[in-house]
Every structure is written in C-alpha cells, then in structure tokens.
N, C-alpha and C positions, 0 to 999 in steps of 0.2 A: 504493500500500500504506500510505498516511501513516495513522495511528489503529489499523493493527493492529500484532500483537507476534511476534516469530520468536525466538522462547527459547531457546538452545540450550544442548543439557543434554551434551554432547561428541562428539558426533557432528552432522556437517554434510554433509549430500551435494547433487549440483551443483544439481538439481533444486529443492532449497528454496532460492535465489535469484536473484533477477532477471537474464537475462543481462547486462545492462547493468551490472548491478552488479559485477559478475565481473569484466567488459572494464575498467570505471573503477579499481575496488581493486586490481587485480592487475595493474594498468599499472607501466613503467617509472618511474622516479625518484620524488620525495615524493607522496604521495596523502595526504598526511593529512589534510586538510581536505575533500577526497572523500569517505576514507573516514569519516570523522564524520558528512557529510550523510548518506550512506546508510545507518549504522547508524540515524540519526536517523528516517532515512523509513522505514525495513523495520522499525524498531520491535526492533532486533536488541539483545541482551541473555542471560545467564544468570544461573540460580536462585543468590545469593548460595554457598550450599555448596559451587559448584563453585570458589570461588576458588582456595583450597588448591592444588585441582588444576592448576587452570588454568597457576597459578604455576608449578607442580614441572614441569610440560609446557615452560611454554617455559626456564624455564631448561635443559632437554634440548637443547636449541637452542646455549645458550652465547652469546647475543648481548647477554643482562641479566644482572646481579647480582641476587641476591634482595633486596638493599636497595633497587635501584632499581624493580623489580616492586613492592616492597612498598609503595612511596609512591605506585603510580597507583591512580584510581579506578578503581570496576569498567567504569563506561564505556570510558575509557578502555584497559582491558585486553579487554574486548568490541568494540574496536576492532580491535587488537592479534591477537585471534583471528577475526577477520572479514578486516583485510589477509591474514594467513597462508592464510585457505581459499581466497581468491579467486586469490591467487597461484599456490596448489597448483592451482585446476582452471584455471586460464590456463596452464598448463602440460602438463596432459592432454593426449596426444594423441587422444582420444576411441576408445582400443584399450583392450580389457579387459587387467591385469595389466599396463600401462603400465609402465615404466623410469622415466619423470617424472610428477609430477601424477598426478591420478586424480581418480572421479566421488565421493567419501569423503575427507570431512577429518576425521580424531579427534585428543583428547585424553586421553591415558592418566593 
C-alpha cells in the first residue's frame, strides 16, 4: 500500500486495514515504532480539522492531558488513533454487538 493515503475522517472500520496491521498495532506491550511504520506505509492520516476532535476524543479516554495532546504532531496523534482502532478490533470477537472490540472504530 506504500504511495497510497487512508485519510480518516472519524470513522474507521476493520475492513479499511490490513490485517496484519491490526495483528502488529494492536499487539501487546510498546508498538510504537510499529505503529509508525505502518501509518507510514498505509499512508494513514487525517484532514487537519479533525484535530480538535480528535483531541477532545481521546482525552474521553483520561490517559493524556490536553497539554500533552497538544504538543504532539498530527502524525503523531494519527498514530495514537491508528494504535486505538487496531487495539479495538484485536479485541473483537468477530460477533455482531460485541461486549469488547468491534468491526467500527469512531471518534466523537
């Protein structure tokens, strides 16, 4: 997929990425350098505008400060919502209306 771009505009379902990508990012313990090649090769990214959002989403989370969100690049937070999706559907147990995971990752 390296030269093309998977834009995401808040919404992410399993289907728009590679499984392998899913298996690697959504693995146990640090993936962050993982997760950075594969944003890199899937071309993954969103439309500036959504940062806002993006921000106020994972601070729902409670695991960043808004200070510290606010110092990362958008890569860097296009990371951040790429580990979360792949996490979310490595967690799926491929049942519709799931209890964990599921084929839909959004940000509100």
């Amino acid at each position: 997929m390296t030269g093309e771009r998977l834009e995401f505009t808040g919404t992410l379902i399993y289907a728009d990425l590679p499984e392998q990508c899913i298996k690697d990012c959504g693995a146990k313990g640090d993936v962050t350098d993982t997760v950075k090649e594969w944003r890199e090769t899937i071309g993954f990214e969103f439309a500036p505008k959504l940062r806002g959002r993006i921000i106020e989403s994972l601070l729902d989370i409670g695991a960043w400060s808004r200070a510290d969100l606010g110092k990362l690049s958008n890569d860097e937070l296009a990371g951040m919502i790429l580990w979360l999706a792949c996490s979310h559907f490595n967690d799926w147990d491929g049942e519709p209306y799931s209890v964990t995971g599921g084929d839909v990752f959004t940000v509100y």
